[in-house]
C-alpha positions as CSV (number, residue, x, y, z in Angstrom):
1,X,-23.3,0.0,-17.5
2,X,-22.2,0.5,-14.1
3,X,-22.4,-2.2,-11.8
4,X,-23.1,-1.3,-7.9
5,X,-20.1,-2.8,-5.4
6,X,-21.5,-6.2,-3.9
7,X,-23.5,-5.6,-0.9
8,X,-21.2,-5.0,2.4
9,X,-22.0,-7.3,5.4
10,X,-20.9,-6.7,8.6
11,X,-19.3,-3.5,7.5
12,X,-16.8,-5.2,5.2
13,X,-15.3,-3.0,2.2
14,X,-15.7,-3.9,-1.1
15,X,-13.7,-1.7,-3.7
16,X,-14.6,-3.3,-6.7
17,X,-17.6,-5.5,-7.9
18,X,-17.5,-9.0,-9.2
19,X,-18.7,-7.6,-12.8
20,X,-15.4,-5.9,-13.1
21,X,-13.9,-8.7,-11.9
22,X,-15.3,-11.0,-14.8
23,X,-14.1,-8.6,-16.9
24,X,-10.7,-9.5,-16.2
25,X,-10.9,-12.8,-16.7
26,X,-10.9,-15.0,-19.9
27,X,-13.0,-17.7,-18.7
28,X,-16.6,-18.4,-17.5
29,X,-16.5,-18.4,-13.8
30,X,-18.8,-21.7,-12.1
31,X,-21.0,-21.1,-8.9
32,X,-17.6,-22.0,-6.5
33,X,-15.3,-19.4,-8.3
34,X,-18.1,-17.4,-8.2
35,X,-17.6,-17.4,-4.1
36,X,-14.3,-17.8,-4.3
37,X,-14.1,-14.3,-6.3
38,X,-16.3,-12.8,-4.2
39,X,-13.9,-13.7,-0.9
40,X,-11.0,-13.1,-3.4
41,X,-12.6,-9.3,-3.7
42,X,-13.7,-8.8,0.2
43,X,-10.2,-10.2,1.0
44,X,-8.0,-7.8,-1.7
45,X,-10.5,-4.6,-0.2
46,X,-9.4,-5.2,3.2
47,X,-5.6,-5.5,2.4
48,X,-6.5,-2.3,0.5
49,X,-8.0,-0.4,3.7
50,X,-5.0,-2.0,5.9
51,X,-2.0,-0.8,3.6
52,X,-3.8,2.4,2.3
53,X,-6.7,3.4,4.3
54,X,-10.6,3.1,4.5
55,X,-11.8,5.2,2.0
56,X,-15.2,5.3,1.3
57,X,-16.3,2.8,-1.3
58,X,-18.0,5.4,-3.1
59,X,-15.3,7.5,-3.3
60,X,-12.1,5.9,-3.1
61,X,-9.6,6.4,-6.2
62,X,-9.7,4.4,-9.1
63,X,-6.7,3.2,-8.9
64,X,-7.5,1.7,-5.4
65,X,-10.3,-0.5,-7.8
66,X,-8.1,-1.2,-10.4
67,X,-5.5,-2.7,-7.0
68,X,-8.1,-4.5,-5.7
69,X,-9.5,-6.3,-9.3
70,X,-5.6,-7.1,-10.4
71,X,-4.7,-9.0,-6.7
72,X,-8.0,-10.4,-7.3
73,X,-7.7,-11.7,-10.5
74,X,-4.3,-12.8,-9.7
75,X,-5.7,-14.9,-6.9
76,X,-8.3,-16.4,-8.9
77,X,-5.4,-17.6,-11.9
78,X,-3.5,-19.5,-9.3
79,X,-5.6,-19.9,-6.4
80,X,-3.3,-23.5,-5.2
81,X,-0.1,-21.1,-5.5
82,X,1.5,-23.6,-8.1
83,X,4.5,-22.8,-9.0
84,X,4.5,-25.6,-12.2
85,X,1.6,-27.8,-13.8
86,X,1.9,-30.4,-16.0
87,X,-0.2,-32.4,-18.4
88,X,1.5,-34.9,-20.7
89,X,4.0,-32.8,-22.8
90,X,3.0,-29.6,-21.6
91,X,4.1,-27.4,-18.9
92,X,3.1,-24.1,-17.5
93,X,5.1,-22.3,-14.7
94,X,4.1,-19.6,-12.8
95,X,6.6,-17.1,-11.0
96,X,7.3,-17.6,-7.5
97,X,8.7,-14.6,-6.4
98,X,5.7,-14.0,-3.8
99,X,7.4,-17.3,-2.0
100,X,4.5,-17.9,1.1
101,X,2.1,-15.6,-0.7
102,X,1.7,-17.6,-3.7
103,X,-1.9,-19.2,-3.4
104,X,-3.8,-16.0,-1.1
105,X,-5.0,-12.7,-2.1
106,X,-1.8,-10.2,-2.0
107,X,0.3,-7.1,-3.5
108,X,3.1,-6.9,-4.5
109,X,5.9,-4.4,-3.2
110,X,5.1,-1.7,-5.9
111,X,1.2,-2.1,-5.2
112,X,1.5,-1.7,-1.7
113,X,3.9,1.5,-2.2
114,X,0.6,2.9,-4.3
115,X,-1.9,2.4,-1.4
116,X,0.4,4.3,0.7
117,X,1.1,7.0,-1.4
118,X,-2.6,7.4,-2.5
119,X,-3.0,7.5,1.6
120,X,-0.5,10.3,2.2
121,X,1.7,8.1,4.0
122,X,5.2,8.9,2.6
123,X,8.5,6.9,4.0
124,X,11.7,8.1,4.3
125,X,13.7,9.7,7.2
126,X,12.7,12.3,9.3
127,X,13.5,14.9,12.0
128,X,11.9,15.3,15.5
129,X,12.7,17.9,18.3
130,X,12.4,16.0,21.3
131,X,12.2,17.7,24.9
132,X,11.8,16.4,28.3
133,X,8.4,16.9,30.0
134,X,8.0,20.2,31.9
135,X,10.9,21.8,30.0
136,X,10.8,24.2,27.5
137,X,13.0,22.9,23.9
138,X,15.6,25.2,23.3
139,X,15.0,27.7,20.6
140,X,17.4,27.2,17.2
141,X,19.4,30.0,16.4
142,X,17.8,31.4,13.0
143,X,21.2,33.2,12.3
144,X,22.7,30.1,11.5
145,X,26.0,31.3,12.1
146,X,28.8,29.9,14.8
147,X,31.6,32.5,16.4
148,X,34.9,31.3,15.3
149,X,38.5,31.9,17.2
150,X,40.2,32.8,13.5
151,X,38.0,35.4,12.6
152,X,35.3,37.6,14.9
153,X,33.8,39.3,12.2
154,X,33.0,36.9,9.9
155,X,31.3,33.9,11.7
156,X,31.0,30.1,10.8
157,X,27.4,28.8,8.8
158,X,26.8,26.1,11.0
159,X,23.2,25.6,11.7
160,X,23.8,25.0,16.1
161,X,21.8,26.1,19.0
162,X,22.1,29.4,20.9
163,X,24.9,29.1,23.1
164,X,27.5,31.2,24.9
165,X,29.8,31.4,22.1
């Protein structure tokens, strides 16, 4: 049974629905978590949009959902951001690795990496001819080869600009 995404106001993304999301969880959600998902869900669809971009809901990869319901879900586990609870002789701690993000809808590094990659947007280093305006940039020599003094005939493979060599 497919559930349809939660109605969009104002133009606001939704990648998943809160169906899915209560499929992720082990517990009964009450009418606050309910809302609280439901921001939880607007919230991780934006982030989504801003690290990736805005695909249509319809159509945007699954993997953009299954994002979305795992930052959600993760919210909704530890919306306070604890980092330890305690009741009488037992203690549960939590990971605080996301430091300031503990306690709000996030992704992690390797999350955020997907969204970009499933955008197209690759990083890394890259190289840009750049040219004055109202001048023409000089043409590379395709040759690829450099006179040297030691030896006319046989030149240098040095990938340089045309020159007077």
């Amino acid at each position: 049974m497919a559930a349809s995404p939660l109605p969009a106001e104002g133009g606001d993304l939704k990648y998943a629905t809160l169906d899915e999301l209560k499929d992720r969880l082990d517990w009964e959600l009450d009418a606050d978590e309910l809302r609280i998902a439901a921001g939880a869900l607007e919230d991780a669809s934006d982030l989504a949009a801003t690290y990736g971009r805005e695909w249509p809901e319809a159509t945007a990869p699954r993997l953009v959902r299954t994002l979305v319901l795992k930052s959600a879900a993760r919210y909704l586990r530890n919306p306070n951001g604890y980092t330890q609870s305690r009741a009488g002789d037992e203690t549960l701690a939590w990971s605080d690795a996301h430091g300031r993000d503990a306690g709000s809808v996030y992704f992690t590094r390797e999350e955020i990496r997907l969204l970009e990659e499933l955008a197209g947007r690759k990083r890394g280093i890259t190289s840009v001819a750049v040219s004055a305006w109202g001048t023409k940039p000089q043409r590379a020599d395709t040759s690829g080869l450099v006179p040297v003094d030691y030896s006319p005939t046989s030149p240098f493979p040095l990938f340089g600009n045309e020159g007077p060599w």
